[in-house]
N, C-alpha and C positions, 0 to 999 in steps of 0.2 A: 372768621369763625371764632364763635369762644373759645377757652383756653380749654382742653381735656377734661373729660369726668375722671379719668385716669390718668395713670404714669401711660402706660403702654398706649391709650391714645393721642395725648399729649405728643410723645416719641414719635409716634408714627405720622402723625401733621406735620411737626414739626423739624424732627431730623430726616425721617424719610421723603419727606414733603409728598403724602401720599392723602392731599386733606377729604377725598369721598370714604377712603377707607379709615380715616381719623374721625368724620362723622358717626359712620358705622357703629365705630368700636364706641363712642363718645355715648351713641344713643344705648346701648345694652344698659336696663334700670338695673342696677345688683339688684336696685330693694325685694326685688319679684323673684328672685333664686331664693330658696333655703339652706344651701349648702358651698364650700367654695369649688366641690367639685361640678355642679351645675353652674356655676361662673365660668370656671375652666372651658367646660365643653361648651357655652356657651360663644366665647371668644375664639374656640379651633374653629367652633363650625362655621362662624363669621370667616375668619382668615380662610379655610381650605374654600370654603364657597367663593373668596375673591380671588385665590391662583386659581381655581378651575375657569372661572371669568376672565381672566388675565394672564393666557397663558404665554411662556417666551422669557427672556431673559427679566427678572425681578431686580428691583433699583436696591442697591445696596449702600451702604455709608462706611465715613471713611475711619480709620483706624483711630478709637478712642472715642466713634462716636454710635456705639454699638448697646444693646439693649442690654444693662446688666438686672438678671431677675436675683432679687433680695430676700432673704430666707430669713422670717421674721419666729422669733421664740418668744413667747409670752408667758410668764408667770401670775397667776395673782396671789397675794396676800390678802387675810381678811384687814380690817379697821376694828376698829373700836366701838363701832355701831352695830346693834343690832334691833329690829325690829319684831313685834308681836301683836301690833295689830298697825289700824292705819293711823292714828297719832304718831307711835313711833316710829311708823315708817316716814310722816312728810316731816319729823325731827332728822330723821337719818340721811334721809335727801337732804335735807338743806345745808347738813355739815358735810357729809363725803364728799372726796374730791369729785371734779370732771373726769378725771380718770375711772372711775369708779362706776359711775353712766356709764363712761363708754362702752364697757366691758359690758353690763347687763340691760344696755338697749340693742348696742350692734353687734357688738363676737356673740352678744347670747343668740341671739338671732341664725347665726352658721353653728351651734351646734345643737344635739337634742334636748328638748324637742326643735326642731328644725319652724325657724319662719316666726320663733315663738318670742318678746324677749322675757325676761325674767322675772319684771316685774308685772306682766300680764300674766303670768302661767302662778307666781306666789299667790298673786287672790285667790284668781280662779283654784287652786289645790287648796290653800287656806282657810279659805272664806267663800268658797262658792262661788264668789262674785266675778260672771261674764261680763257684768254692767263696765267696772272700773277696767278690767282687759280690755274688753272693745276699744273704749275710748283711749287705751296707750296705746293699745295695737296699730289706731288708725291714723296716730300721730307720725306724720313723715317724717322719722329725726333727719333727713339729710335737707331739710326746709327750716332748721333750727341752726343756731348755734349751740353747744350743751348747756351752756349757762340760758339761754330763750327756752332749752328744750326741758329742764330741771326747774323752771318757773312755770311750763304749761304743764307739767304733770304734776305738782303740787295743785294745782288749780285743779286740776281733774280731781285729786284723791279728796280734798277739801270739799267739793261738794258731795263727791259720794259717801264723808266720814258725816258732813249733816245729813244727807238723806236717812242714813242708817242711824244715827241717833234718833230722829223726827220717826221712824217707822216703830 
């Protein structure tokens, strides 16, 4: 089996050695939740549907090799970049960090607007333009590296900064 989509399936393959329920957890897409409390219940309802399936004494692991869940704080700072139309915007992409993506493809994603990421939602309030959202929107970043995924959305925004010049 490949190696986990997650920690917590990763674990459960691995240390639990529980691999149909390490599949399970493995196949759950985040990309299709909007929120992490829809992940959440997503992964109870998984696990209570497998002890309702699997009732009787549960395989347990040995001391030290127990699930610890990690309670992550994020802050962001702005940069030095800022944009006002789409030049300045594939200028400001090409200098922010990967950190920087990450934050306004995927956290933007889990919070409001929910599903959305940030640079699909700037046009569209901006500019109007569903055209250049669609095409971010539809980009799988987990099919990316940030550096693959920060060269196909310069690509995107580049032909729609010539469409809108040419119009």
């Amino acid at each position: 089996m490949p190696e986990g989509a997650n920690d917590f399936a990763y674990w459960v393959t691995n240390t639990v050695q529980a691999d149909r329920l390490g599949e399970e957890l493995t196949s759950i897409d985040i990309v299709r939740y909007n929120s992490l409390a829809d992940i959440r219940s997503a992964f109870v309802e998984m696990l209570e549907r497998h002890l309702s399936e699997n009732p009787g004494p549960q395989r347990t692991v040995a001391p030290g090799r127990e699930f610890h869940f990690m309670r992550a704080i994020r802050f962001s700072l702005p940069t030095d970049c800022a944009a006002a139309d789409y030049a300045s915007f594939i200028e400001c992409l090409k200098n922010v960090s990967v950190s920087s993506l990450y934050l306004h493809v995927f956290e933007a994603r889990l919070r409001p607007p929910y599903g959305v990421d940030d640079f699909s939602h700037w046009f569209k309030t901006n500019f109007d333009d569903d055209k250049v959202g669609r095409e971010i929107s539809r980009l799988d970043p987990y099919s990316y590296t940030l550096e693959s995924l920060r060269q196909r959305i310069i690509r995107v925004i580049e032909r729609r900064l010539a469409e809108v010049k040419n119009a």
